[in-house]
C-alpha positions as CSV (number, residue, x, y, z in Angstrom):
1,X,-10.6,49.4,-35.0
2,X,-7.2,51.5,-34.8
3,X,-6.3,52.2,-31.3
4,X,-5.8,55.7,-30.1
5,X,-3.1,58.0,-30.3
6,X,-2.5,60.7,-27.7
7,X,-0.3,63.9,-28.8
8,X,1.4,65.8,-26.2
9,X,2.1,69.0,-28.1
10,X,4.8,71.0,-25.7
11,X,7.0,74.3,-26.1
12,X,10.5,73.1,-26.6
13,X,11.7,76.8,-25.8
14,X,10.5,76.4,-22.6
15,X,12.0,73.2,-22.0
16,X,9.1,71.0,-21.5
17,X,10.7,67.9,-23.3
18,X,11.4,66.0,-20.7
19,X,8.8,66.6,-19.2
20,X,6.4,65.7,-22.2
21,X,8.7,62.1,-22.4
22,X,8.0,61.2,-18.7
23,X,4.4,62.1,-19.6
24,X,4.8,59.8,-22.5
25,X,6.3,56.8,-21.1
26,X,3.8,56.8,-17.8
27,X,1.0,56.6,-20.6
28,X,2.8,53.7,-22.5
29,X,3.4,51.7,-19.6
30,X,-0.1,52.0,-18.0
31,X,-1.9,51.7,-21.4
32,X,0.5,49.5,-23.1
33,X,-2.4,47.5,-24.9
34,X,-4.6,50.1,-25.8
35,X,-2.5,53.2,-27.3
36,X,-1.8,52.6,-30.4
37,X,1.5,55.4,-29.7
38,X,2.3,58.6,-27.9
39,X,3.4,61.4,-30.5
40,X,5.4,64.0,-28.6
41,X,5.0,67.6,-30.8
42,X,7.1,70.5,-30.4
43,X,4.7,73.3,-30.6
44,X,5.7,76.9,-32.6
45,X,3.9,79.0,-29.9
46,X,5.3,79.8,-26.8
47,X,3.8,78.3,-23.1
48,X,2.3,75.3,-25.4
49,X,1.5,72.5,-23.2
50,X,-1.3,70.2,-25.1
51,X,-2.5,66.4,-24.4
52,X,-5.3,65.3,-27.1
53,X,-6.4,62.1,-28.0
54,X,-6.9,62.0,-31.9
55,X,-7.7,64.9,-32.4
56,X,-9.7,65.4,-29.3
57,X,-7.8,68.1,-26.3
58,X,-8.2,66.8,-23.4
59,X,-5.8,69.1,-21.5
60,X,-4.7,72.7,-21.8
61,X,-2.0,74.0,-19.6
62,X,-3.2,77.2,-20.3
63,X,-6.6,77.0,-19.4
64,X,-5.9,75.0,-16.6
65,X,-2.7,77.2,-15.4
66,X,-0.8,74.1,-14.6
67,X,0.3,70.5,-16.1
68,X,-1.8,67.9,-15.2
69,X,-1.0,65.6,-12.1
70,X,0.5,62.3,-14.0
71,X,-3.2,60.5,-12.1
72,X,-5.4,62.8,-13.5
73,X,-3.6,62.5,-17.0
74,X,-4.0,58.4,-17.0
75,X,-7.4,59.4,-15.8
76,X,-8.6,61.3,-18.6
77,X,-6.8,58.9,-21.0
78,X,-8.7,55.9,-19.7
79,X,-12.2,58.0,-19.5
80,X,-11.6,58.3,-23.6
81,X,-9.5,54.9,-24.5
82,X,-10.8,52.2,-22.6
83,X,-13.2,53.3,-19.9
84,X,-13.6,50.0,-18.5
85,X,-10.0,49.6,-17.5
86,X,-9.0,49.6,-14.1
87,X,-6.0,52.0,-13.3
88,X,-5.2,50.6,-9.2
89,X,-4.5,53.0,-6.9
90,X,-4.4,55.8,-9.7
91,X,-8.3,55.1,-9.7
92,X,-8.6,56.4,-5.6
């Protein structure tokens, strides 16, 4: 079985690469067995801000009207990629 890859599609225009990396390399530490990669995907629309997990959204800035908090994030990634896995203090 492949493992999972989670797609953080961001706005470039409104300069949400770095923040999309930081999102990126949180993910990769944390889950470092069981992503199989972090794609980061400039997005043509403006006010973009997407996390999915093939294929599946699990975030949406705009519905939510903010970025996610970096524990919810591992959170949802976990709850989808390996639900079993402890994530420490993240978990509280």
């Amino acid at each position: 079985m492949s493992k999972p890859v989670v797609t953080i599609e961001y706005c470039p225009k409104c300069g949400w690469l770095l923040r999309s990396a930081y999102f990126a390399q949180e993910l990769l530490t944390t889950f470092a067995e069981e992503l199989g990669g972090v794609t980061l995907k400039p997005s043509e629309t403006s006010g973009t801000f997407l996390i999915s997990i093939d294929e599946q959204l699990i975030f949406d800035r705009k519905v939510k009207g903010r970025f996610p908090e970096i524990k919810e994030l591992k959170q949802l990634v976990r709850d989808i990629a390996c639900p079993d896995k402890s994530l420490g203090h993240s978990d509280k």
